[in-house]
Wavefront OBJ file of the C-alpha trace (Angstrom):
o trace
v -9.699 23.183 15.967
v -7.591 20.651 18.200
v -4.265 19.386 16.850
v -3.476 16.297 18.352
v -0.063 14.291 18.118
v 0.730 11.322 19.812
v 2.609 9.599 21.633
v 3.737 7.059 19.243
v 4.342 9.154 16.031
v 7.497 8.836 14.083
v 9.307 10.258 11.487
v 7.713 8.075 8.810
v 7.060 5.122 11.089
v 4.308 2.470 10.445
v 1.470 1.810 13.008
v -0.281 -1.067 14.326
v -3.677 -0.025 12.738
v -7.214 -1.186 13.592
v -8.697 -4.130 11.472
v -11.181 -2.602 9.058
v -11.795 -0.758 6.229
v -9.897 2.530 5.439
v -9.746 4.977 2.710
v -6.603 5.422 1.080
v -4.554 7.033 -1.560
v -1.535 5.043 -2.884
v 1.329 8.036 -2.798
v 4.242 6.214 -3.787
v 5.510 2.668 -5.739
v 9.092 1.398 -4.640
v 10.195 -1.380 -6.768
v 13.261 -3.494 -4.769
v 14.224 -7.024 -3.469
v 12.915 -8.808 -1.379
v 14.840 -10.955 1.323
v 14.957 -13.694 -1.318
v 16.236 -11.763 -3.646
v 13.454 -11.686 -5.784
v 11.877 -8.488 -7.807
v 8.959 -6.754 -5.508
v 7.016 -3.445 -5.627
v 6.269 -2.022 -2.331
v 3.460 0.341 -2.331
v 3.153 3.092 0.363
v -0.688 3.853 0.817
v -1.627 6.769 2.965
v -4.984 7.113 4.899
v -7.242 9.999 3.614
v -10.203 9.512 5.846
v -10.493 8.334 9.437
v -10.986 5.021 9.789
v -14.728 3.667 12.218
v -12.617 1.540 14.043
v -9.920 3.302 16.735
v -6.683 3.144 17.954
v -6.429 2.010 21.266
v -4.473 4.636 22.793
v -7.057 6.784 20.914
v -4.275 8.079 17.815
v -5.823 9.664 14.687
v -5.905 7.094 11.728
v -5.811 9.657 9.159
v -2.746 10.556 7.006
v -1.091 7.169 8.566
v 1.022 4.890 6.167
v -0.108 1.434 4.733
v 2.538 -0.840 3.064
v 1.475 -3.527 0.926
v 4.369 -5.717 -1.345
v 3.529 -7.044 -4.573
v 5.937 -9.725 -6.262
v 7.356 -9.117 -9.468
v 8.043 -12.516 -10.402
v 6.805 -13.500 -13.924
v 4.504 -16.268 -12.212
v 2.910 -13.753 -9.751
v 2.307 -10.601 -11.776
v -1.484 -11.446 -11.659
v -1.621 -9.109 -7.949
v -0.521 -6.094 -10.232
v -2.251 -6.742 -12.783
v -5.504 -6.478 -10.937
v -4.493 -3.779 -9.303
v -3.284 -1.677 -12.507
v -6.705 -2.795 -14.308
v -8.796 -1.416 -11.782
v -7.065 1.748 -11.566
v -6.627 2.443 -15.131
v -9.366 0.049 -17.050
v -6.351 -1.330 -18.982
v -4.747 -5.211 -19.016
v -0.908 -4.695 -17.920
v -0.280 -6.384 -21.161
v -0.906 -3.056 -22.829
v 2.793 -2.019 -21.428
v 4.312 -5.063 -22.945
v 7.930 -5.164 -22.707
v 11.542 -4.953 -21.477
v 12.286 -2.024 -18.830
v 14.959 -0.901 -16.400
v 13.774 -0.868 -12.515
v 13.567 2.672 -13.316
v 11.697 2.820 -15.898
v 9.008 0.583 -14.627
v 8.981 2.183 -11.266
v 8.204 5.752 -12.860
v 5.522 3.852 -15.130
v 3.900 2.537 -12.321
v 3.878 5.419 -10.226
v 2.482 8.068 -13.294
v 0.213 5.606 -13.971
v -1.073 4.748 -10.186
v -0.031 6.863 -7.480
v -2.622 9.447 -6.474
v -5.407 6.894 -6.984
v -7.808 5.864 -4.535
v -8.525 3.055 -2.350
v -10.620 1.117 -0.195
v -8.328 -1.124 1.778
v -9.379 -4.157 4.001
v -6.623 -4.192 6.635
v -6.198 -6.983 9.124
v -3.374 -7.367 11.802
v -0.777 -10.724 11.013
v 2.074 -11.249 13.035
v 5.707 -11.039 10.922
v 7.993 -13.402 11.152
v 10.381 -11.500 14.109
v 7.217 -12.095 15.961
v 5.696 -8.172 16.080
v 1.961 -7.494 14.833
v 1.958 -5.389 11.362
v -1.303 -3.836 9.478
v -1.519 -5.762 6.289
v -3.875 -4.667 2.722
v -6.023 -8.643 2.687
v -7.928 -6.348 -0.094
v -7.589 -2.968 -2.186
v -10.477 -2.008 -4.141
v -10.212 1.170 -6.673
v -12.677 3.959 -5.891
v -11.152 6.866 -8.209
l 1 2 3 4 5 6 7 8 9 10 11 12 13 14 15 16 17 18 19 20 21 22 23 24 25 26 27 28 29 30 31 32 33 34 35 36 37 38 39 40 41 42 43 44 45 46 47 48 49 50 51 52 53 54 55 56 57 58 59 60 61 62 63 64 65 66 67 68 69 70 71 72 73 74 75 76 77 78 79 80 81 82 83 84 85 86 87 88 89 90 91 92 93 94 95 96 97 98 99 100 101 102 103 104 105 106 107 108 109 110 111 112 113 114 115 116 117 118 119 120 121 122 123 124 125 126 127 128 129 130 131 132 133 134 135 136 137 138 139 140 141 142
């Protein structure tokens, strides 16, 4: 067995991955801000699989780190809500009501994390100008 680590690991750090599909688990739901100030829920998917399509500099895919931001905003709830239905077969309107960040945050993660994914990822630029791996689609696979 070769261990290979490259060049450009971190401790934690995100990677410019390929555009494709990728299997993932979600590991961990962070609920925040975001720059506007608004509620968000920032969840950290991590690759279980390596992906068909390589990194140029020839990295492993597997075990790296996907973020993907979901808006908490009343208006915009429908991107969890899609998400927690496929995982769980239940509407989010089954946990109806009034919760701390806290006590959402652990909801969401006993309820999601160690679920798994396909993920569409594309590359986008950000706004500082620097390419980032983005989720364009998750779909639930168990």
């Amino acid at each position: 067995m070769n261990i290979v680590i490259p060049e450009n690991v971190g401790g934690g750090d995100v990677m410019l991955l390929p555009e494709g599909v990728a299997r993932a688990m979600l590991d961990k739901i962070i609920l925040g801000t975001s720059s506007t100030g608004n509620p968000k829920a920032t969840f950290r998917y991590i690759l279980t699989e390596e992906m068909s399509e390589k990194i140029p500099d020839g990295s492993p895919t597997m075990g790296a780190v996907v973020l993907d931001t979901v808006s908490l905003q009343p208006q915009a709830l429908f991107t969890l809500a899609g998400i927690y239905k496929q995982a769980t077969k239940e509407n989010l309107s089954t946990i109806q009501g009034n919760y701390s960040e806290e006590e959402f945050g652990a909801l969401l993660n006993e309820r999601l994390c160690g679920t798994e994914w396909n993920l569409i990822l594309k590359q986008e630029v950000n706004r500082d100008g620097e390419p980032r791996t983005v989720i364009k689609k998750q779909t639930f696979v168990k």
